[in-house]
Biopython code that builds the backbone (N, CA, C, O; Angstrom):
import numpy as np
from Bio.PDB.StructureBuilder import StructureBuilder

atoms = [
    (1, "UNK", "N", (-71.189, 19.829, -56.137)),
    (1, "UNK", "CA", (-72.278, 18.990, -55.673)),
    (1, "UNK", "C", (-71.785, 17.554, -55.562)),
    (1, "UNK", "O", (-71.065, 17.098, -56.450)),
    (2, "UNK", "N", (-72.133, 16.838, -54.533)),
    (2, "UNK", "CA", (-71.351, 15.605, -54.240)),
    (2, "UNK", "C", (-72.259, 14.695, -55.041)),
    (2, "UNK", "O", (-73.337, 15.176, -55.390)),
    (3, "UNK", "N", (-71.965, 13.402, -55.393)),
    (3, "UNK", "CA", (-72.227, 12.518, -56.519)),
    (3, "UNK", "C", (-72.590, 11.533, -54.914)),
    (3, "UNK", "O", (-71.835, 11.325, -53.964)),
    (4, "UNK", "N", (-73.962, 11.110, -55.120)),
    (4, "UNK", "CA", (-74.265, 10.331, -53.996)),
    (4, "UNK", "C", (-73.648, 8.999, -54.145)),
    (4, "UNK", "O", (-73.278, 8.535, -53.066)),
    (5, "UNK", "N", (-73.438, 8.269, -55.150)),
    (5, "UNK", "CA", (-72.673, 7.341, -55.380)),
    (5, "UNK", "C", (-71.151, 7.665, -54.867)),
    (5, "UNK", "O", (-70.824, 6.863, -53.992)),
    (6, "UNK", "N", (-70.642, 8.144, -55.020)),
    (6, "UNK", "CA", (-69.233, 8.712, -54.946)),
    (6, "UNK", "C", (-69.021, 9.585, -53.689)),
    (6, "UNK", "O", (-68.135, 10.421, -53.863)),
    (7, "UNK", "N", (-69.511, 9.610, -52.654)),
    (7, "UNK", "CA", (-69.315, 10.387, -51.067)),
    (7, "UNK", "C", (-67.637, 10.527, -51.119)),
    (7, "UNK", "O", (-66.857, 9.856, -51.795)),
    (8, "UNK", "N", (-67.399, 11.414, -50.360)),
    (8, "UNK", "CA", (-66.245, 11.591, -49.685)),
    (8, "UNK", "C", (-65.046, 11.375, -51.266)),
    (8, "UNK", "O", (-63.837, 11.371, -51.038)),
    (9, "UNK", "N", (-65.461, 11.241, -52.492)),
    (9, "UNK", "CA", (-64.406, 11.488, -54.048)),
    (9, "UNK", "C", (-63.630, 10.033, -53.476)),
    (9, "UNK", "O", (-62.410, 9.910, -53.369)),
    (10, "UNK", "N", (-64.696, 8.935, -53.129)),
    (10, "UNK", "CA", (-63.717, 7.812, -52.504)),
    (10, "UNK", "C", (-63.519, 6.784, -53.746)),
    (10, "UNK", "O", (-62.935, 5.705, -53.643)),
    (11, "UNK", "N", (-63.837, 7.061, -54.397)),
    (11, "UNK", "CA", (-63.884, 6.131, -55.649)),
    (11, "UNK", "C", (-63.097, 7.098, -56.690)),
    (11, "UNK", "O", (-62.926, 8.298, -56.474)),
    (12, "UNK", "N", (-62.496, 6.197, -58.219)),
    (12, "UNK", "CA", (-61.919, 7.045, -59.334)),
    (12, "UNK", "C", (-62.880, 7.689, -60.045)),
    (12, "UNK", "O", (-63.922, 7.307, -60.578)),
    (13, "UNK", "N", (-62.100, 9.187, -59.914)),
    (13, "UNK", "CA", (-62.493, 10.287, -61.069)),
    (13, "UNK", "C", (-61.941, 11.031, -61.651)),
    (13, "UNK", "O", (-61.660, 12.104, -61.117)),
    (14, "UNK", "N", (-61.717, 10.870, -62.441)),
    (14, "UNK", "CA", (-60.945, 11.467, -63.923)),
    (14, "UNK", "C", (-61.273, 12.625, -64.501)),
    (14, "UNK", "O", (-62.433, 12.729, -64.901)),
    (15, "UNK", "N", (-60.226, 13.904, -64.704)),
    (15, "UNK", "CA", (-60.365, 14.847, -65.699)),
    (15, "UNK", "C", (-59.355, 15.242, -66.897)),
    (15, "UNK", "O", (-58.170, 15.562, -66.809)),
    (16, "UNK", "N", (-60.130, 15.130, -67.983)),
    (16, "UNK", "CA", (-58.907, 15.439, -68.595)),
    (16, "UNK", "C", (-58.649, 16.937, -68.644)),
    (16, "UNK", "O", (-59.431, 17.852, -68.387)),
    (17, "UNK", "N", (-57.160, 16.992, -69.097)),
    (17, "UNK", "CA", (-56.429, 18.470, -68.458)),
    (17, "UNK", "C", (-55.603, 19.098, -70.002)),
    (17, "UNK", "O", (-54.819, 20.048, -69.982)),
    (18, "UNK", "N", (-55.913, 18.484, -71.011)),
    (18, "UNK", "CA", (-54.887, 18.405, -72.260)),
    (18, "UNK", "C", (-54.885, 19.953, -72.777)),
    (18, "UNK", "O", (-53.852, 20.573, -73.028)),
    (19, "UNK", "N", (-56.617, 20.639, -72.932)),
    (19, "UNK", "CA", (-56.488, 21.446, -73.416)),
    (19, "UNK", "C", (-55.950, 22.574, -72.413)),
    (19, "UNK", "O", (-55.195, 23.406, -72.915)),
    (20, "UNK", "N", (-56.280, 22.704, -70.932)),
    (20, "UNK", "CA", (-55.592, 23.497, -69.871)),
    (20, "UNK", "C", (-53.939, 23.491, -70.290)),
    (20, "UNK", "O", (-53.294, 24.537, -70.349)),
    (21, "UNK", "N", (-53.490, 22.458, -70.506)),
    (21, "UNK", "CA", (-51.578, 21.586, -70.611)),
    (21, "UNK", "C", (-51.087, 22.664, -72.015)),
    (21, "UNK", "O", (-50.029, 23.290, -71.961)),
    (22, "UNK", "N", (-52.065, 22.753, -73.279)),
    (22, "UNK", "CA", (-51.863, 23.074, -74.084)),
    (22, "UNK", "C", (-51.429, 24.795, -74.148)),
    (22, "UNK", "O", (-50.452, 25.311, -74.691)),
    (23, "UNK", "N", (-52.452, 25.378, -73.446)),
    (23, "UNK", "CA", (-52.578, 26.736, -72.824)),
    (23, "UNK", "C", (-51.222, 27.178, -71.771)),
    (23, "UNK", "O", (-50.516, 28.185, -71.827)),
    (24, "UNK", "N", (-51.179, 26.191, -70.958)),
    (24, "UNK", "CA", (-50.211, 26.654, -70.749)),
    (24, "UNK", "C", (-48.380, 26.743, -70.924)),
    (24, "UNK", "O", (-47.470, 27.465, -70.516)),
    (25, "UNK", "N", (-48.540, 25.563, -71.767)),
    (25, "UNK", "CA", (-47.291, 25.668, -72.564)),
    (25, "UNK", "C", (-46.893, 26.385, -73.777)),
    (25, "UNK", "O", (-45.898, 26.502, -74.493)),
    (26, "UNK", "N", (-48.241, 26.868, -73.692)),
    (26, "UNK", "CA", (-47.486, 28.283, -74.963)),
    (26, "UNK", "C", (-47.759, 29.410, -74.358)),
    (26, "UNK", "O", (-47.609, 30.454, -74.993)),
    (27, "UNK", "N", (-48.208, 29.445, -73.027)),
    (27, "UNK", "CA", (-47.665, 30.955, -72.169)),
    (27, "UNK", "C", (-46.404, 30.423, -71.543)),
    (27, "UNK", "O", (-45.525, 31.224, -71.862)),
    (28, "UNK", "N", (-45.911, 29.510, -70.844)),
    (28, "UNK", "CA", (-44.762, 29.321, -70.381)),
    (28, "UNK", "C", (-43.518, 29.320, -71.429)),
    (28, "UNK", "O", (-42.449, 29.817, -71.076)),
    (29, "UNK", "N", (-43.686, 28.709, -72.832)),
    (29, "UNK", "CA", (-42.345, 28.778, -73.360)),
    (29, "UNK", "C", (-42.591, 29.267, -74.502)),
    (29, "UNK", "O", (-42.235, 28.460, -75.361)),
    (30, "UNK", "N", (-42.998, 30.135, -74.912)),
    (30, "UNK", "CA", (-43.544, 31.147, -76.788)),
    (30, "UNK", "C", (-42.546, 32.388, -75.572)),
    (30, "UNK", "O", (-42.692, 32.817, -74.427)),
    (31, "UNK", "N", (-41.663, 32.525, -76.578)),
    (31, "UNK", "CA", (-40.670, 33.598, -76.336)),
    (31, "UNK", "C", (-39.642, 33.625, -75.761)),
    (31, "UNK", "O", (-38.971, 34.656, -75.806)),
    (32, "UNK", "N", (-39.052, 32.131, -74.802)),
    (32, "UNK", "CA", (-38.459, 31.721, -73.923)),
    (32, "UNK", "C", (-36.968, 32.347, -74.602)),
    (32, "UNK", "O", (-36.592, 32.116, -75.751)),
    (33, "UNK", "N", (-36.687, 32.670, -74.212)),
    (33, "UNK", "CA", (-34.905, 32.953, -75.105)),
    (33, "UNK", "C", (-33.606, 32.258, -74.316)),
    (33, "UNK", "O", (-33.675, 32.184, -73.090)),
    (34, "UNK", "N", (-32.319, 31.704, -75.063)),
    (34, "UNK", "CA", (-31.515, 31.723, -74.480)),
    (34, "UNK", "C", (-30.711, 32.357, -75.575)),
    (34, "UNK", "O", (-30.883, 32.547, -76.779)),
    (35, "UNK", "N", (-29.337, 32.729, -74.300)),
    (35, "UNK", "CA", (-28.280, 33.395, -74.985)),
    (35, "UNK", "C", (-26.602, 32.668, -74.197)),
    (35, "UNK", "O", (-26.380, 32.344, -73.030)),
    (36, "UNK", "N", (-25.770, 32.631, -75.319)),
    (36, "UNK", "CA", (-24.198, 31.969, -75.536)),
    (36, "UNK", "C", (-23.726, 32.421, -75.782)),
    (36, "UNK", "O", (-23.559, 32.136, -76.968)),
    (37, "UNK", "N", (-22.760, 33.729, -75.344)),
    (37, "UNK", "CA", (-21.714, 34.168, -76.309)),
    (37, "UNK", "C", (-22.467, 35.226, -77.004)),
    (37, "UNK", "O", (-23.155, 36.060, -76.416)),
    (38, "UNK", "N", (-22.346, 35.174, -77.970)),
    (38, "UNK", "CA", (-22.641, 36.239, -79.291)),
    (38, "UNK", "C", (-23.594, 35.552, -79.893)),
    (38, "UNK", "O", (-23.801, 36.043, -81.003)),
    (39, "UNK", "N", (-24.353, 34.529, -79.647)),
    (39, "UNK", "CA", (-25.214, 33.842, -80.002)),
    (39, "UNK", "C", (-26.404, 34.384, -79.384)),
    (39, "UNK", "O", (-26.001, 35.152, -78.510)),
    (40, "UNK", "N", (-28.261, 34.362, -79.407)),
    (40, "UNK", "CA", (-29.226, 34.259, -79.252)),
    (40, "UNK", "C", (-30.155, 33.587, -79.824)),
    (40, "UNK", "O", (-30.152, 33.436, -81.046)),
    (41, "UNK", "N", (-31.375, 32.924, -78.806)),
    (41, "UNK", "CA", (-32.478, 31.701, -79.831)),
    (41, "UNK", "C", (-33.237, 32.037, -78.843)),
    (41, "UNK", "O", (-33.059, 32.412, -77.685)),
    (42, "UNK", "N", (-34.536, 31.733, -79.838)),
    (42, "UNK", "CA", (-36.059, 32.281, -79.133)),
    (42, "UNK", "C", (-36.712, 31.544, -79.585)),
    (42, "UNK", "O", (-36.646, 31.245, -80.777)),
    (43, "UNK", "N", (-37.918, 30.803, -78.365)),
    (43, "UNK", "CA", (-38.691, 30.013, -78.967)),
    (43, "UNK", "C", (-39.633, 31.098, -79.607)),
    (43, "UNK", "O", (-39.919, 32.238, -79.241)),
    (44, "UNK", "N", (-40.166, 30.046, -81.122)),
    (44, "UNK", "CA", (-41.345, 30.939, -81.989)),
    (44, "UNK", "C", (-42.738, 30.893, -82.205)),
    (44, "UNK", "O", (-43.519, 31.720, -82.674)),
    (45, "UNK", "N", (-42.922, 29.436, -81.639)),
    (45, "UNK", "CA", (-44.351, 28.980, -81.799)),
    (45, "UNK", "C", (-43.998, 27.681, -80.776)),
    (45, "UNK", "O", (-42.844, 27.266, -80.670)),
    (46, "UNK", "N", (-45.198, 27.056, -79.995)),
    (46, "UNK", "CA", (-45.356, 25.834, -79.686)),
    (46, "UNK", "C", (-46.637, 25.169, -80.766)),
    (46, "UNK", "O", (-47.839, 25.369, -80.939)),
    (47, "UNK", "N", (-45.751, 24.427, -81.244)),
    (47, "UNK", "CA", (-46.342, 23.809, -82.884)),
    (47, "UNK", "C", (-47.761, 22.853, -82.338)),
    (47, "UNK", "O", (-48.891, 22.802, -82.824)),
    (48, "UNK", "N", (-47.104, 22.060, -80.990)),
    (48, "UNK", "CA", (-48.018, 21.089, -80.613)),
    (48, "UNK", "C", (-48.249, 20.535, -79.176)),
    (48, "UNK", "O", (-47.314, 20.388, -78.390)),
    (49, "UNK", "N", (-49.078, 20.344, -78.983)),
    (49, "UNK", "CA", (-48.683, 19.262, -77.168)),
    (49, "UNK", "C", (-49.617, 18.158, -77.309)),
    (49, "UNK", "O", (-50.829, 18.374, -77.312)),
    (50, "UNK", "N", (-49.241, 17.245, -77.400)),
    (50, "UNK", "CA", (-50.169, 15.764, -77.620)),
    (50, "UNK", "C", (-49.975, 14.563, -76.585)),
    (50, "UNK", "O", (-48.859, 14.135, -76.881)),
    (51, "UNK", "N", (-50.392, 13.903, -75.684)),
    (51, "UNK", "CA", (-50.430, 13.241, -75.151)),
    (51, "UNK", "C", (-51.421, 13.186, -74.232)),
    (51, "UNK", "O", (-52.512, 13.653, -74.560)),
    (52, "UNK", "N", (-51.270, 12.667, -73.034)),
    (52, "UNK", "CA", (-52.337, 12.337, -71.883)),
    (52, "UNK", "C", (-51.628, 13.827, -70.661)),
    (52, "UNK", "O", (-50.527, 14.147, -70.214)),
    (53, "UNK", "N", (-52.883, 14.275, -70.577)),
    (53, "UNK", "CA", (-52.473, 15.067, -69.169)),
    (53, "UNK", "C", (-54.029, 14.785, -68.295)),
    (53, "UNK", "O", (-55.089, 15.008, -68.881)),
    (54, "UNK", "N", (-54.005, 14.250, -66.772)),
    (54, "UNK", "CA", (-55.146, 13.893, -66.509)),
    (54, "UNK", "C", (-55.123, 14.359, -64.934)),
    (54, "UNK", "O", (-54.085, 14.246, -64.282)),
    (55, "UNK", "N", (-56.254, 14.858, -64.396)),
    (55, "UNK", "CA", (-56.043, 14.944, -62.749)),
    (55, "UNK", "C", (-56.697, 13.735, -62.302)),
    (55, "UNK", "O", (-57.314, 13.148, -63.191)),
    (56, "UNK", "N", (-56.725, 13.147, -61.009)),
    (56, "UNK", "CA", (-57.672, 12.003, -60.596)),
    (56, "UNK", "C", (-57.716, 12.300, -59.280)),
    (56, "UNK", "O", (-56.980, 13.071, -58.663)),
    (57, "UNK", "N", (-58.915, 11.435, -58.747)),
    (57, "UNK", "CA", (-59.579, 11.901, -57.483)),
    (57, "UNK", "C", (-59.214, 10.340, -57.120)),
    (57, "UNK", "O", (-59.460, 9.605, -58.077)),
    (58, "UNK", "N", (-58.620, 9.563, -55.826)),
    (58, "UNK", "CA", (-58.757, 8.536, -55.561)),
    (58, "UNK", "C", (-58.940, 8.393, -53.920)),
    (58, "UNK", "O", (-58.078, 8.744, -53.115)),
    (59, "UNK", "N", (-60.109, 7.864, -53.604)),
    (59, "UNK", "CA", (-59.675, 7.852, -51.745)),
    (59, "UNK", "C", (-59.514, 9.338, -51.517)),
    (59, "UNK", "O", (-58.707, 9.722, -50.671)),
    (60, "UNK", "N", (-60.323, 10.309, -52.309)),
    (60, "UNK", "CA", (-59.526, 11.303, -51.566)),
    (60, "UNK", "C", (-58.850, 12.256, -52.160)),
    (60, "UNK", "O", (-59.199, 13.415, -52.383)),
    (61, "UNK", "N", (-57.580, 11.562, -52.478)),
    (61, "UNK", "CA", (-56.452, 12.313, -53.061)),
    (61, "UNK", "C", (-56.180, 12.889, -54.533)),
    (61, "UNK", "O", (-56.848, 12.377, -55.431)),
    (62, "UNK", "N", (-55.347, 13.814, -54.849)),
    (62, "UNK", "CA", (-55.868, 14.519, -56.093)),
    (62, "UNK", "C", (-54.629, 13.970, -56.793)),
    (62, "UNK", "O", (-53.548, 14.185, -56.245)),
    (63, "UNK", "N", (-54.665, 12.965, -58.479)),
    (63, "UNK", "CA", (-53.139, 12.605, -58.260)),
    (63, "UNK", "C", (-53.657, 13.196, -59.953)),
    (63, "UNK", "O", (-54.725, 13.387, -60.535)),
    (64, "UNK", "N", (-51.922, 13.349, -60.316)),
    (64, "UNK", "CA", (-52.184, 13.944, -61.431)),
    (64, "UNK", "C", (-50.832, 12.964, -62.393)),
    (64, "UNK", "O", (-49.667, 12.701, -62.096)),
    (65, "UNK", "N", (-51.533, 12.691, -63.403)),
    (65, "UNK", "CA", (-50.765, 12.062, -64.348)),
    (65, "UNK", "C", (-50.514, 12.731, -65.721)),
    (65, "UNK", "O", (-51.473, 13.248, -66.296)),
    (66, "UNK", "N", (-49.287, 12.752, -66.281)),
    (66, "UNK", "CA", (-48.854, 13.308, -67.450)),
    (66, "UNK", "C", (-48.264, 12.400, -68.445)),
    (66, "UNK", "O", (-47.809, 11.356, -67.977)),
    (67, "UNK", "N", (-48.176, 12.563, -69.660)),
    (67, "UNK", "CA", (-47.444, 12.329, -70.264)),
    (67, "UNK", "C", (-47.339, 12.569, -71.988)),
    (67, "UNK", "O", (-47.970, 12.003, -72.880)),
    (68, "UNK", "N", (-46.331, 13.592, -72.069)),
    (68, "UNK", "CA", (-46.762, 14.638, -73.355)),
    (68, "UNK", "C", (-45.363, 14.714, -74.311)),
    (68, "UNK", "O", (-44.215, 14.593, -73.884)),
    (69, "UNK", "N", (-45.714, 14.914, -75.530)),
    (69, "UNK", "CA", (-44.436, 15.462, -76.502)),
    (69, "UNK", "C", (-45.198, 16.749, -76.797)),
    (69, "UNK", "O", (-46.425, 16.854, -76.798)),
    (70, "UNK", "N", (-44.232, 17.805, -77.070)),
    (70, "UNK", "CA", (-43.841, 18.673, -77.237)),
    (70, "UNK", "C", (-42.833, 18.845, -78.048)),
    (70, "UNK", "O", (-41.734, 18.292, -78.007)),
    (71, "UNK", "N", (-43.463, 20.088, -79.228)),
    (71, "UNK", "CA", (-42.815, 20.264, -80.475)),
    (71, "UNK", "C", (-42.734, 21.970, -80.448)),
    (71, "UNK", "O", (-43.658, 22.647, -79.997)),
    (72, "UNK", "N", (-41.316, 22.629, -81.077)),
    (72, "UNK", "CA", (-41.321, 23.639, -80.605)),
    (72, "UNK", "C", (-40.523, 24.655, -81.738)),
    (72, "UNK", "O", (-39.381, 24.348, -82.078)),
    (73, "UNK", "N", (-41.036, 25.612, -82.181)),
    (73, "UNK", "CA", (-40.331, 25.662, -83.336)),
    (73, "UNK", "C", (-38.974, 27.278, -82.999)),
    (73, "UNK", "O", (-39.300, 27.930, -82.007)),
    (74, "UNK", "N", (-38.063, 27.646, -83.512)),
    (74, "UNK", "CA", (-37.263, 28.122, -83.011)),
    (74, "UNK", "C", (-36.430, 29.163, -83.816)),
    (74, "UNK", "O", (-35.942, 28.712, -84.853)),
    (75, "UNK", "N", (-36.218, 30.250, -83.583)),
    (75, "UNK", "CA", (-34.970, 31.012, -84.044)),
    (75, "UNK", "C", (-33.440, 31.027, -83.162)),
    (75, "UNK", "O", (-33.138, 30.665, -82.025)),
    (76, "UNK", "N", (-32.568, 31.711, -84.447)),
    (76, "UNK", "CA", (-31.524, 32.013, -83.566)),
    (76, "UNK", "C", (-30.616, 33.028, -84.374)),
    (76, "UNK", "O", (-30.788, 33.056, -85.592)),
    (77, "UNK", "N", (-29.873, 33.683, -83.936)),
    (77, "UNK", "CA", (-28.968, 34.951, -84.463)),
    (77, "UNK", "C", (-27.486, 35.205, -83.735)),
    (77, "UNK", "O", (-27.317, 35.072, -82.523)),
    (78, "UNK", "N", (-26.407, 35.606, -84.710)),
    (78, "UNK", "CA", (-25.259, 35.719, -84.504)),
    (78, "UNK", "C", (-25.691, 37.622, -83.708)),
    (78, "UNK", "O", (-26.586, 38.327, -84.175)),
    (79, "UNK", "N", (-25.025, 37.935, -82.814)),
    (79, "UNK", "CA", (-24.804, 39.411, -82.932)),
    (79, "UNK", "C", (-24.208, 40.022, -83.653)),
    (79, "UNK", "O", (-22.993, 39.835, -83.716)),
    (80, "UNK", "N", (-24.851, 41.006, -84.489)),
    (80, "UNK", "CA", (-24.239, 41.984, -85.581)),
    (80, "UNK", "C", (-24.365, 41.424, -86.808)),
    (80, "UNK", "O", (-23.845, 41.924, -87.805)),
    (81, "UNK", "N", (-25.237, 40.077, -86.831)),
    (81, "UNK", "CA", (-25.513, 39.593, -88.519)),
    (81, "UNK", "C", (-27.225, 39.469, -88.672)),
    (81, "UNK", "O", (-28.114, 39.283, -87.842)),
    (82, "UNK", "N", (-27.225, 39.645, -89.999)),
    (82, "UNK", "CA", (-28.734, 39.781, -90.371)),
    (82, "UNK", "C", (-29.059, 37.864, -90.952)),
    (82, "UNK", "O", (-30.124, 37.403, -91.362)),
    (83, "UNK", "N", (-28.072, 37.327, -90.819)),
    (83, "UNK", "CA", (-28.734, 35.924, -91.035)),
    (83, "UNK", "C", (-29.115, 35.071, -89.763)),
    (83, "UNK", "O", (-28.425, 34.674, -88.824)),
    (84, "UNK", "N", (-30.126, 34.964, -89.986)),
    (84, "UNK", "CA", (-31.285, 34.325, -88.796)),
    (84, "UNK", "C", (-30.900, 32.443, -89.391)),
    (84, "UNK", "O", (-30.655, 32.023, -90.521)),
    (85, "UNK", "N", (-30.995, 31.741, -88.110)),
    (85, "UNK", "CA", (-31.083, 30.301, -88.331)),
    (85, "UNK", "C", (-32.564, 29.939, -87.924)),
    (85, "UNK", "O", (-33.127, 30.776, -87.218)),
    (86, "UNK", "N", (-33.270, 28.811, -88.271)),
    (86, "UNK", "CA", (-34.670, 28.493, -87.592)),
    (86, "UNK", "C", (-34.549, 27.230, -87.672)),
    (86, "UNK", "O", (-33.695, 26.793, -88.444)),
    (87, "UNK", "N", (-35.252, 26.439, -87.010)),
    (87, "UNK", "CA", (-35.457, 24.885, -86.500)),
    (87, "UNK", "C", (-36.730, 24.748, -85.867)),
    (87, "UNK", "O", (-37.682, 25.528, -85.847)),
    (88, "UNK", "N", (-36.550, 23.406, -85.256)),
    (88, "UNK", "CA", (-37.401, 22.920, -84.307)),
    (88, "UNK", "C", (-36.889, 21.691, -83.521)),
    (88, "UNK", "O", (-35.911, 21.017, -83.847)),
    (89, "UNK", "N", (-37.685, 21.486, -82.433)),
    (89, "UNK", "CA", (-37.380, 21.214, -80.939)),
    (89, "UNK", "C", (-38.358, 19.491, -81.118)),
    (89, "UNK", "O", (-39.481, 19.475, -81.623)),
    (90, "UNK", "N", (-38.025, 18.873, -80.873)),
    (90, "UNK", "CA", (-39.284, 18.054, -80.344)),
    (90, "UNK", "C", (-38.828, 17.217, -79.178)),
    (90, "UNK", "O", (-38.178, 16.189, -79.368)),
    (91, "UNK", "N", (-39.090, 17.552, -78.218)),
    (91, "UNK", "CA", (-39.000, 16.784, -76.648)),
    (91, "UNK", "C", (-40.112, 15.440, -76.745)),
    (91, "UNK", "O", (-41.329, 15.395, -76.562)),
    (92, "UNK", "N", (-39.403, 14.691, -77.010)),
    (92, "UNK", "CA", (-40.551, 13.349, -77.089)),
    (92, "UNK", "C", (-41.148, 13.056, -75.783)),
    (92, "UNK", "O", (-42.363, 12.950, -75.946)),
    (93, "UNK", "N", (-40.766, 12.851, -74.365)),
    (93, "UNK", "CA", (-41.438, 12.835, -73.376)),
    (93, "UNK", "C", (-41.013, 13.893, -72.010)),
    (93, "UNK", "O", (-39.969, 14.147, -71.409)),
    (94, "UNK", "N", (-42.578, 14.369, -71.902)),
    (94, "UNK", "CA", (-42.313, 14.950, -70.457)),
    (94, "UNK", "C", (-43.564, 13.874, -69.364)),
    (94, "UNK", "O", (-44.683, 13.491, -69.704)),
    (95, "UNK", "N", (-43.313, 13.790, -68.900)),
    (95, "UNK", "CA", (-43.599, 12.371, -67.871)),
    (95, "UNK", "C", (-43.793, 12.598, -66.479)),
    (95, "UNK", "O", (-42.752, 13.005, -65.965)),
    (96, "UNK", "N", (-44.887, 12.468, -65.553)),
    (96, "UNK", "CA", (-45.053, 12.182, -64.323)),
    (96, "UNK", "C", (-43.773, 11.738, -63.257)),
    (96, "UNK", "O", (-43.245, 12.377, -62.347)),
    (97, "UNK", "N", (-43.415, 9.790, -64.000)),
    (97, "UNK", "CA", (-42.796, 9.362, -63.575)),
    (97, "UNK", "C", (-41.094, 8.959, -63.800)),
    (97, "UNK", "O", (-40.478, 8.035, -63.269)),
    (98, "UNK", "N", (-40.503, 10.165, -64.936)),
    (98, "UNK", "CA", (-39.291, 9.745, -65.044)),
    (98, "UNK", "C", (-38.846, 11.098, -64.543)),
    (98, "UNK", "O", (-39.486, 12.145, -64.640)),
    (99, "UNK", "N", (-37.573, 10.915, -63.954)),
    (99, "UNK", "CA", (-36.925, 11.678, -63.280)),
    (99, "UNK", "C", (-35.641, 12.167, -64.214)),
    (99, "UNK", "O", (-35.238, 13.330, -64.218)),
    (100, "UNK", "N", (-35.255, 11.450, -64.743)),
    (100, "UNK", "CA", (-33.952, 11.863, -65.887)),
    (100, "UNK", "C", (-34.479, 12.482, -67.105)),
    (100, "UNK", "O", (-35.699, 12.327, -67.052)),
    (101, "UNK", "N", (-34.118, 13.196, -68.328)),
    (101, "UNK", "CA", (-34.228, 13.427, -69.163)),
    (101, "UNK", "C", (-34.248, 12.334, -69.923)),
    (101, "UNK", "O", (-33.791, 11.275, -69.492)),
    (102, "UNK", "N", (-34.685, 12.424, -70.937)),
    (102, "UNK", "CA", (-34.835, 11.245, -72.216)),
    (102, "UNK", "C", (-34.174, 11.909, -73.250)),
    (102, "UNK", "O", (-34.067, 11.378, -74.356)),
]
sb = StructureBuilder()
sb.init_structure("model")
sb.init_model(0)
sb.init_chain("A")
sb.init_seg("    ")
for serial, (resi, resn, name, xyz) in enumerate(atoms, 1):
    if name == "N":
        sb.init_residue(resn, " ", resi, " ")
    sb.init_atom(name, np.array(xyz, "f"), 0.0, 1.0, " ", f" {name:<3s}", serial, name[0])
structure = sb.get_structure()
């Protein structure tokens, strides 16, 4: 339903997206595995996702802004040994506007 003030989404409108962001980063990376050699690691839990994730309506256009840490907790195993290593991950920013890793 169009907002008579707001015709044509020509003005700012904001949604937040954090708990959608949250959802889907623990279907995208809860189980993710890599493997090296005789080595294997599996993500075990996504512990957290905290930051701003937002869509916006401007003039129109649908722009979407991010910016999140991500904490990630982790196994890993030699082949042919029963001792397991565990850790965790924390990616301090995933970002809209940076293009390099941090």
């Amino acid at each position: 339903m169009a907002d008579w003030r707001n015709v044509g989404n020509w003005h700012w409108k904001e949604r937040n997206c954090l708990d959608w962001a949250k959802k889907y980063f623990d279907e995208k990376l809860l189980g993710t595995t890599a493997t090296a050699g005789e080595f294997s690691a599996e993500v075990t839990s996504v512990d957290s996702v905290s930051g701003d994730v937002d869509l916006n309506i401007r003039k129109g256009r649908l722009i979407a802004i991010y910016d999140v840490e991500i904490k990630l907790a982790w196994k890993a195993a030699k082949a042919g040994s029963e001792e397991t290593l565990t850790g965790t991950i924390t990616i301090p920013e995933v970002a809209h506007d940076t293009d390099a890793y941090v």
